[in-house]
C-alpha positions as CSV (number, residue, x, y, z in Angstrom):
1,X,12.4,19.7,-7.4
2,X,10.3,16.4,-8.0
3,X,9.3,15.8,-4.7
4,X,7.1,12.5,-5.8
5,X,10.4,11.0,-6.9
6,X,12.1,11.5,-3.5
7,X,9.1,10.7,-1.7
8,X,8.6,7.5,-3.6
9,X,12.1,6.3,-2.3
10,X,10.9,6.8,1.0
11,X,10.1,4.4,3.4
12,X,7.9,3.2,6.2
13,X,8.5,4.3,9.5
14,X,8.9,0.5,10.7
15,X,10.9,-0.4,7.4
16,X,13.3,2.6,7.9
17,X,14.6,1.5,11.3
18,X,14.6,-1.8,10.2
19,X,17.5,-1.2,7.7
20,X,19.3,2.3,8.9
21,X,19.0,1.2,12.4
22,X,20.7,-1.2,15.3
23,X,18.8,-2.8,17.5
24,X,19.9,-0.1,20.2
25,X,18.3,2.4,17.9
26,X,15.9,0.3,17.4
27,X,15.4,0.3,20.9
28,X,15.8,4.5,21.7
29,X,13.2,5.0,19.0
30,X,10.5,2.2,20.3
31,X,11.0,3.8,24.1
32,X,9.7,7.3,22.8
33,X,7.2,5.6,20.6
34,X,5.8,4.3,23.9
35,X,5.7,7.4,25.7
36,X,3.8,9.2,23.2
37,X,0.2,10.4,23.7
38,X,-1.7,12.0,21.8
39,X,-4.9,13.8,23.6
40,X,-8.4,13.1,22.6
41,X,-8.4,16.8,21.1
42,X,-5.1,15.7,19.0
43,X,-7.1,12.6,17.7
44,X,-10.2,14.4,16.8
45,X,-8.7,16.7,15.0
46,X,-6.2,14.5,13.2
47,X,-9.7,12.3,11.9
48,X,-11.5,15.0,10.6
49,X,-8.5,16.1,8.5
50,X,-10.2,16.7,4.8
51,X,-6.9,17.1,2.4
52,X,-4.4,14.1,2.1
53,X,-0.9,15.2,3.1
54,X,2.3,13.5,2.7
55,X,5.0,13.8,5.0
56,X,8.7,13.2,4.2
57,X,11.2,13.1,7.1
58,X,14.6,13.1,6.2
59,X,16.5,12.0,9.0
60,X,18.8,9.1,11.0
61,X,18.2,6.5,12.8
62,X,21.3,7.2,15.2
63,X,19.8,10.9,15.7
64,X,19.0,11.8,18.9
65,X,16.8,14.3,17.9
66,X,15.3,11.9,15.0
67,X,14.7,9.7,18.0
68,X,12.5,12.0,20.0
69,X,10.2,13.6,16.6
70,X,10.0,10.4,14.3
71,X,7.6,8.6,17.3
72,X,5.5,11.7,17.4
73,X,5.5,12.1,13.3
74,X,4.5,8.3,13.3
75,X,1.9,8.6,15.9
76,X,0.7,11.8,14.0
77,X,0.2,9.5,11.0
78,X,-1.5,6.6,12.7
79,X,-4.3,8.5,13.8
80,X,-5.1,10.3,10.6
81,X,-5.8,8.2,7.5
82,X,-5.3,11.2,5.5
83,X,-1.4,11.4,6.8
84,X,1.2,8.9,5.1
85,X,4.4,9.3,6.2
86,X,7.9,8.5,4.5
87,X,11.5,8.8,5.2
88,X,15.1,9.0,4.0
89,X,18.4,8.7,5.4
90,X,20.0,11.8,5.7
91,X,23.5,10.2,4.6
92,X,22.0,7.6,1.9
93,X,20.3,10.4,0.2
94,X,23.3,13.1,0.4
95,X,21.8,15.5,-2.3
96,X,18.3,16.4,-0.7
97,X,19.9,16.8,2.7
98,X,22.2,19.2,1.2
99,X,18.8,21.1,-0.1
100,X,17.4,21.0,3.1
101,X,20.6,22.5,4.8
102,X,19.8,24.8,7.5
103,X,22.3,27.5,8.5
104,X,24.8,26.0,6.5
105,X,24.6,22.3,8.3
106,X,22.7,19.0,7.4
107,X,20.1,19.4,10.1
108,X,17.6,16.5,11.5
109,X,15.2,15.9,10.9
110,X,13.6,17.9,8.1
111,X,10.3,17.4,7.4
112,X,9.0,18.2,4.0
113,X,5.2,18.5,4.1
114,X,3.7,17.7,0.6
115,X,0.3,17.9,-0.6
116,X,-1.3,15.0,-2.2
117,X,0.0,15.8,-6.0
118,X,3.5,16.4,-4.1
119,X,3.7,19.7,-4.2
120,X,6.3,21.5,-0.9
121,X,3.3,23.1,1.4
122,X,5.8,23.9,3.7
123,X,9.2,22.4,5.7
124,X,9.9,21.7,9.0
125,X,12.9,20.8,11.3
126,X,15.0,19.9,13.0
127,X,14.2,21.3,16.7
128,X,11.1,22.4,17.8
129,X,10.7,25.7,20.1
130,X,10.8,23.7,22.6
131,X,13.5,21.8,22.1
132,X,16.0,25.1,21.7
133,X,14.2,26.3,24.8
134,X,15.0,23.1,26.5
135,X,18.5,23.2,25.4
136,X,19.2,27.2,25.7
137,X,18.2,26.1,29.5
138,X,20.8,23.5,29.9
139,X,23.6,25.6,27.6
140,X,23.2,28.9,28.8
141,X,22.0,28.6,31.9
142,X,18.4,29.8,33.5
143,X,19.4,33.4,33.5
144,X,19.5,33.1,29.8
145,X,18.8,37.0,28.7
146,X,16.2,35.3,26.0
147,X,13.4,35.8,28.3
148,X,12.2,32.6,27.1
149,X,10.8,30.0,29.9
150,X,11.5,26.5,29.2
151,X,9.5,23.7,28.9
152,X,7.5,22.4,32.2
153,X,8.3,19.1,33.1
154,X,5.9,17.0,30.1
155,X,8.7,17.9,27.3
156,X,7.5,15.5,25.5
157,X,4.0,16.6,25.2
158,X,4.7,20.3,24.4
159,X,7.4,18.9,21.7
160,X,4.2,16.7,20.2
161,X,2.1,19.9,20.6
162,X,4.6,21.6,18.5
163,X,4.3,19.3,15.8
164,X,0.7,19.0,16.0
165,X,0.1,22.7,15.6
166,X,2.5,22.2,12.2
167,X,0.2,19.5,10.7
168,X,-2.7,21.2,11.5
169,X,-1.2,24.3,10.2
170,X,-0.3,22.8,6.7
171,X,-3.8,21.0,7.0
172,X,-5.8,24.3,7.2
173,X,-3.7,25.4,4.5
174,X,-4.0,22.6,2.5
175,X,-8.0,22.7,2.9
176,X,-8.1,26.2,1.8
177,X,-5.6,26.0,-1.4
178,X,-7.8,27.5,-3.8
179,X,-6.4,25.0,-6.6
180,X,-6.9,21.9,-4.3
181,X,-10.8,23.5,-3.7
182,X,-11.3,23.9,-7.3
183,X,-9.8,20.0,-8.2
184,X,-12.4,19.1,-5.3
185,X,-15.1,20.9,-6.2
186,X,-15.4,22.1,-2.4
């Protein structure tokens, strides 16, 4: 897959909503935005990131869950110059969503972590742990035989956790890619 070439047809968080979104959605996805924070820890990490990383989220701008992980993905890449982040409507660009399908469905979003010569480091999406916690909760009730707990009552900042711990995750193994330490000489 030519990742570069679907990455390249990505676009800006700001310009995505713009021209996939109403101003309702507009609206949904600015109200996260604004909740968002991202701990002194989350920054400091995010700045000493070493390896460039490209982020494509395919997703859609009428997506409830798009409208909860696309703030965080965009606060993510505001804080780390070595983050840029790109995305695709799931439904204007058909063929990768149906490469990304997950358990047979066209799940959002999918998050396709590239490295700076864009090749896949890894994928992520469409719910975090928390979210299907969250949800298992509210389906299944509290007696739920998972054994799982749910998420206390800052959702939002486990979810951003979550995807924090991914970043970081693809970051390390970024920074430790023997062909990436070679090209660096580091």
């Amino acid at each position: 897959m030519n990742w570069q070439e679907h990455y390249d047809k990505g676009l800006p968080y700001h310009e995505f909503l713009s021209k996939f979104g109403t101003s309702q959605h507009l609206q949904r996805w600015q109200a996260v935005y604004d909740r968002i924070r991202l701990t002194d820890t989350h920054q400091a990490l995010l700045q000493g990131f070493v390896r460039e990383m490209h982020l494509l989220c395919v997703a859609g701008a009428w997506c409830g869950d798009c409208v909860r992980e696309g703030p965080i993905l965009q606060h993510i890449a505001e804080s780390s110059s070595k983050i840029s982040l790109r995305f695709l409507d799931r439904d204007d660009h058909a063929d990768l969503a149906a490469q990304l399908a997950i358990n047979d469905g066209l799940r959002i979003p999918m998050v396709l972590f590239l490295s700076e010569d864009d090749f896949e480091c890894a994928r992520f999406g469409e719910r975090t742990l928390a979210t299907y916690r969250k949800m298992t909760t509210e389906q299944l009730g509290p007696a739920c035989p998972t054994g799982i707990v749910p998420p206390g009552e800052d959702y939002l900042g486990v979810v951003t956790q979550e995807w924090m711990n991914e970043v970081e995750r693809v970051q390390l193994l970024l920074r430790l890619s023997a062909r990436l330490r070679h090209k660096h000489g580091d």
